[in-house]
Every structure is written in structure tokens, then in C-alpha cells.
C-alpha positions in Angstrom: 186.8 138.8 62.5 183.7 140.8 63.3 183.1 141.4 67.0 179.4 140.0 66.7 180.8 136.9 65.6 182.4 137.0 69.4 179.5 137.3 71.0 177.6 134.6 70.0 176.8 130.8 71.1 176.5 127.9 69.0 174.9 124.8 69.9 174.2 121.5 68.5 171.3 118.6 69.1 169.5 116.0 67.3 166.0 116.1 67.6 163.3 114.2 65.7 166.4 112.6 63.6 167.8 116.2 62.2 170.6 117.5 63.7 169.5 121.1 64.6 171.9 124.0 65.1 171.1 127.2 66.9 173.1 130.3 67.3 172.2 132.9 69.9 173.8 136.3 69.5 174.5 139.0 71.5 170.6 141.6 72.1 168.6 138.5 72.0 168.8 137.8 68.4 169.7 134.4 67.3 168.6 131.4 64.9 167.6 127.9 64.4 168.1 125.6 61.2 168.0 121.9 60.6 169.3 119.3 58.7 167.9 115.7 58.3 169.9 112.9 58.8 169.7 111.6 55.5 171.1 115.1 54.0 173.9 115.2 56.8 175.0 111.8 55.3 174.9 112.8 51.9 177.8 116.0 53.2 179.6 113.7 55.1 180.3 111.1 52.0 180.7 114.6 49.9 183.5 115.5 52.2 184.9 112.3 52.5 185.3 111.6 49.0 186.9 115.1 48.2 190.7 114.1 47.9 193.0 115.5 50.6 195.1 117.5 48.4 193.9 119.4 45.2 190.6 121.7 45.1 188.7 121.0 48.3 185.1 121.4 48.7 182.5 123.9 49.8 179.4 125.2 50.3 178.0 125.3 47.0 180.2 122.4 45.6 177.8 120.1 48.0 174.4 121.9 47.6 175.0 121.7 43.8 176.2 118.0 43.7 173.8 116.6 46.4 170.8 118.9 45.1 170.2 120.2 48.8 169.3 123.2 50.5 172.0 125.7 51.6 171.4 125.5 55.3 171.3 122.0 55.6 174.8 121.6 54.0 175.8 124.5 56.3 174.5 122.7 59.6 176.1 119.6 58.5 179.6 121.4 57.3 179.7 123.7 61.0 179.0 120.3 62.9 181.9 118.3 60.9 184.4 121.6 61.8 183.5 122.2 65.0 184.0 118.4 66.0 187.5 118.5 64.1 186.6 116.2 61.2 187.3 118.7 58.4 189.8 121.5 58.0 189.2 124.8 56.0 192.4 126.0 54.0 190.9 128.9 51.8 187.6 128.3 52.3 187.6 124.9 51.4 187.3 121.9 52.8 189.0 119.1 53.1 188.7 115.8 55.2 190.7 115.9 58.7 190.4 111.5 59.2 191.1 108.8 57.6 186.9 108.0 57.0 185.5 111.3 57.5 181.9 109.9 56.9 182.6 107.3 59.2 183.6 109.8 62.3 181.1 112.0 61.1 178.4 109.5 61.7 180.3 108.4 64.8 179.8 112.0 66.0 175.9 112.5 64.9 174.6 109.4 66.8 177.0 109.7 69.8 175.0 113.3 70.0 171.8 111.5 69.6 172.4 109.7 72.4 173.6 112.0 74.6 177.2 110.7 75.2 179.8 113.3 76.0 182.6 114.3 74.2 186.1 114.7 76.9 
């Protein structure tokens, strides 16, 4: 793993109906990106209809198939890992539930409204 990778913090909200991701690294550096509601959506039934076993999904798979930018489909897949609703074997991915879109939607407006996860 590279050591800036350690040194960094990631954070998640939803503001004005996008959920919004923003690293901060280590010397002040950091970024923002966003990704509409409608476009997280349109990952999470992309995930959820990728079959369990077999090829997976990733990255491009999903930009490509839901004609959307790159770092929306990368907000939406960090948010879905990081909240253990898909799992990456070989850098793909593959659902983690039983309705992936479901939880993932579960997830996005439990953010929204500021509930807290134990």
C-alpha cells in the first residue's frame, strides 16, 4: 500500500441531493467530488444486478454501461465499500446483501438525514 494512502481522511455527506466525498491528505492537499442521486442509483442497481459469482464489476464496466462520469461511479462505488455493501475480489466487485440497491439506498438517505451508523 503506499504510505500516502495512510495518511489520509475520507469523508462522506449529502448535500443538495449528491452524495459528496472528500479526501484530505497528509500537507494540506486533498479533494472534493460529487455524485447525484440519480447517478448513485444507477451504480447501485449496476452492482446489484452483477451476479455473485462469475466476472464482477468495476469502474469502467459501470461508467460504460450507465454512460456516466468516472468520478461519480467512483463516489458511489467507495460509499457502497466503505459501508460493507460490496466486496472487491480482484478488483471487482461484487454485491455483499441480499438487495444491494436496496441497502445502498438505505445507506444514502440514512446519511441524508443524519442518522448514525453503531
Amino acid at each position: 500500500m503506499n504510505d500516502h494512502l495512510k495518511d489520509r481522511d475520507v469523508t462522506f455527506i449529502v448535500e443538495d441531493g449528491c452524495l459528496v466525498r472528500t479526501v484530505s491528505g497528509a500537507g494540506g492537499r486533498g479533494y472534493t467530488h460529487r455524485c447525484p442521486k440519480e447517478a448513485f442509483e444507477k451504480v447501485a442497481h449496476a452492482v446489484a444486478e452483477t451476479p455473485a459469482e462469475g466476472r464482477g464489476t468495476c469502474l469502467i464496466d459501470v461508467v460504460g454501461r450507465e454512460n456516466l462520469a468516472f468520478t461519480q461511479v467512483n463516489v458511489a462505488l467507495e460509499f457502497l465499500k466503505e459501508r460493507g455493501l460490496i466486496e472487491v475480489r480482484h478488483r471487482r466487485c461484487y454485491p455483499a446483501t441480499a438487495d444491494t440497491h436496496l441497502d445502498a439506498m438505505v445507506e444514502f438517505h440514512a446519511l441524508a438525514h443524519g442518522c448514525r451508523r453503531s
